[in-house]
ZAMARGU-4260 file (C-alpha; in steps of 0.2 Angstrom, whole numbers, plus 5000, padded with zeros to 4 digits):
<rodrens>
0) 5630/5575/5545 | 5626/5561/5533 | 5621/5568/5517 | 5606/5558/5511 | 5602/5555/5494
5) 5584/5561/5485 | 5579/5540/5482 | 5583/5537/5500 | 5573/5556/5504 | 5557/5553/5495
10) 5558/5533/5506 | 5558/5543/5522 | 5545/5559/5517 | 5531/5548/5525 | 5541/5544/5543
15) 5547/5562/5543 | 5531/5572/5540 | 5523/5559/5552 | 5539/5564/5566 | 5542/5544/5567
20) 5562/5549/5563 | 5577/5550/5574 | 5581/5566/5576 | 5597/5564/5567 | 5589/5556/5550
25) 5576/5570/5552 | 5591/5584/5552 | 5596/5575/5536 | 5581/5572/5529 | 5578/5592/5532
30) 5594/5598/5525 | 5593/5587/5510 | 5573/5596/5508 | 5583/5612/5510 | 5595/5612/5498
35) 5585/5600/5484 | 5569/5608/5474 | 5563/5594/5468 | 5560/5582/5484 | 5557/5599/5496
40) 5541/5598/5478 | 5538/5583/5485 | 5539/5583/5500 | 5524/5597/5502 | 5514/5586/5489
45) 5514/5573/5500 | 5511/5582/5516 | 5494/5590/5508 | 5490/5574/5504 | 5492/5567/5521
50) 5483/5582/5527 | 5468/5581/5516 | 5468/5563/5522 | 5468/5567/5539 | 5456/5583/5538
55) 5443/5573/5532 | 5447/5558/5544 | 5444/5571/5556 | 5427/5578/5551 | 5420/5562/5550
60) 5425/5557/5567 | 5420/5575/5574 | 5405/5571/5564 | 5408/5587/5553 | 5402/5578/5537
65) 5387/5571/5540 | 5384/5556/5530 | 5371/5541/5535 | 5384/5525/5539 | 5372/5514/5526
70) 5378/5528/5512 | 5397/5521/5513 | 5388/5505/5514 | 5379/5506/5498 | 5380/5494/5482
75) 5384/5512/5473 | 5397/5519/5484 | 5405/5500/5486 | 5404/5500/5466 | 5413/5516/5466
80) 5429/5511/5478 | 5430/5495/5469 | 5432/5502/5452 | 5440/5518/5458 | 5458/5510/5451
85) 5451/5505/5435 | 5442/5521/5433 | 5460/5534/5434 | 5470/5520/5426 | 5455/5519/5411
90) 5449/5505/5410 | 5434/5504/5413 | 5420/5506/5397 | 5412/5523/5393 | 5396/5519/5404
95) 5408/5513/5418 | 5416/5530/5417 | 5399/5541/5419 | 5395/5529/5433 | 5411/5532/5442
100) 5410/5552/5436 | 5391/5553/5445 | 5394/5546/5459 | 5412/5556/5462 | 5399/5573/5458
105) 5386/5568/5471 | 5396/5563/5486 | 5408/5574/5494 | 5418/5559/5503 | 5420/5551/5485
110) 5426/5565/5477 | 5439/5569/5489 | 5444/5550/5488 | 5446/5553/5468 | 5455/5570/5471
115) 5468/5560/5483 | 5470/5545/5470 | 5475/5557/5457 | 5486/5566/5467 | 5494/5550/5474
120) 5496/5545/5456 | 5505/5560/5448 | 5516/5560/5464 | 5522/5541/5459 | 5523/5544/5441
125) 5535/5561/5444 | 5544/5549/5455 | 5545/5536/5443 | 5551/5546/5430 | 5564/5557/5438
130) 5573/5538/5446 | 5570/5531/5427 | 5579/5547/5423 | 5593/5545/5434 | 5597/5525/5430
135) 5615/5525/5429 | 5612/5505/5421 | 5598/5503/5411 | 5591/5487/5421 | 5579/5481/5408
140) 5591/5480/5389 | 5601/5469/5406 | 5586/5459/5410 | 5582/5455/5392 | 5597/5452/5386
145) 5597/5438/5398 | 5582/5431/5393 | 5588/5432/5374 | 5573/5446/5367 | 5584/5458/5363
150) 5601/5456/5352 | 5617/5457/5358 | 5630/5473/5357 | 5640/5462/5347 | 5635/5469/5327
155) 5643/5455/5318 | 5636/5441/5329 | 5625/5434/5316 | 5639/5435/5303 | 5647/5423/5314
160) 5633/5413/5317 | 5632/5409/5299 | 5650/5405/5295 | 5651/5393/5310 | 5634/5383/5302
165) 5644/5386/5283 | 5660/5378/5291 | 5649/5364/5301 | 5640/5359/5283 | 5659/5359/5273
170) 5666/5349/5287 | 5651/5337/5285 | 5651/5337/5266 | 5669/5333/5265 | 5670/5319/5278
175) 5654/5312/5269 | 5664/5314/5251 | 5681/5307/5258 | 5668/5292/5266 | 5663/5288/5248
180) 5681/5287/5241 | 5686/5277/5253 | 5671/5263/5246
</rodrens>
C-alpha cells in the first residue's frame, strides 16, 4: 500500500467522502485518516459540511422547508448572497453588516448558508496554515528576491556595490587627469 501524504489526503477528502475513489486510493486514503489526527479533524469537518449541505438540499426538494420560490428570488435575499463574501471577509460598511446580520436572523435557508461559509472558511484557513507551516522552501523570500523587493543573503552586498562605483569614478578621474597632461 502507497502511503499517501496529508496535502495529497485533504485533495481527495471530497472524492472519498463522496465514494468517487478506487478502492485502492480509498484504502489509502482511510489508513492515512487512521493514523493522522489532524486530516481524520478534517476529514469529519468536511463531511458535516457536506452533510448539512446535503440535508438541507434535501428538505427543500422533500419540501420540508417551506419557503415561497419568489423568497429566494427577492432583491433582499439576492443582496444577501451577493455580499455574503464581503460580509465574512469584512468588508462591508457597518450598515451593510446589520443588513446581512437581519436578513441571516430572519431566514432559516440564509443562515444555514452563513453557518456553511464560515465553516468552509476556517476549514481553508486551518489548511492554509498548517501547509504554510510545513513549507520546507519558503516560496515567497524566492519570488521576491527575483523581482529585487527584498535584499540579498549576501550582507556585504552593498559595501561592494559602493567600491565598484568608488573604483569606476578613480578610473574616470585618472584617465581624465592623465588626458590633461597629455595637452
Amino acid at each position: 500500500m502507497q502511503e499517501l501524504n496529508c496535502n495529497q489526503v485533504i485533495t481527495l477528502l471530497t472524492f472519498y467522502i463522496e465514494g468517487k475513489l478506487s478502492n485502492k486510493l480509498s484504502a489509502n486514503v482511510e489508513y492515512h485518516l487512521s493514523i493522522c489526527s489532524h486530516c481524520r479533524e478534517k476529514y469529519t469537518k468536511l463531511k458535516k459540511i457536506l452533510e448539512n449541505y446535503n440535508e438541507i438540499k434535501n428538505k427543500i426538494n422533500d419540501s420540508e422547508i417551506t419557503y415561497d420560490e419568489e423568497e429566494l428570488k427577492t432583491p433582499q435575499y439576492q443582496r444577501f448572497k451577493e455580499n455574503l463574501s464581503a460580509y465574512v471577509d469584512n468588508e462591508l460598511s457597518d450598515d451593510e453588516n446589520i443588513k446581512i446580520k437581519k436578513i441571516a436572523i430572519a431566514n432559516p435557508l440564509a443562515r444555514k448558508d452563513l453557518e456553511n461559509i464560515y465553516s468552509f472558511k476556517q476549514l481553508l484557513q486551518s489548511s492554509f496554515n498548517r501547509t504554510k507551516n510545513n513549507m520546507k522552501y519558503d516560496y515567497t523570500k524566492n519570488t521576491l528576491s527575483k523581482l529585487s523587493l527584498v535584499e540579498e543573503e549576501n550582507p556585504d552586498q552593498p559595501f561592494y556595490r559602493l567600491v565598484t562605483v568608488f573604483t569606476c569614478i578613480m578610473i574616470f578621474v585618472l584617465i581624465g587627469a592623465l588626458s590633461l597632461l597629455s595637452y
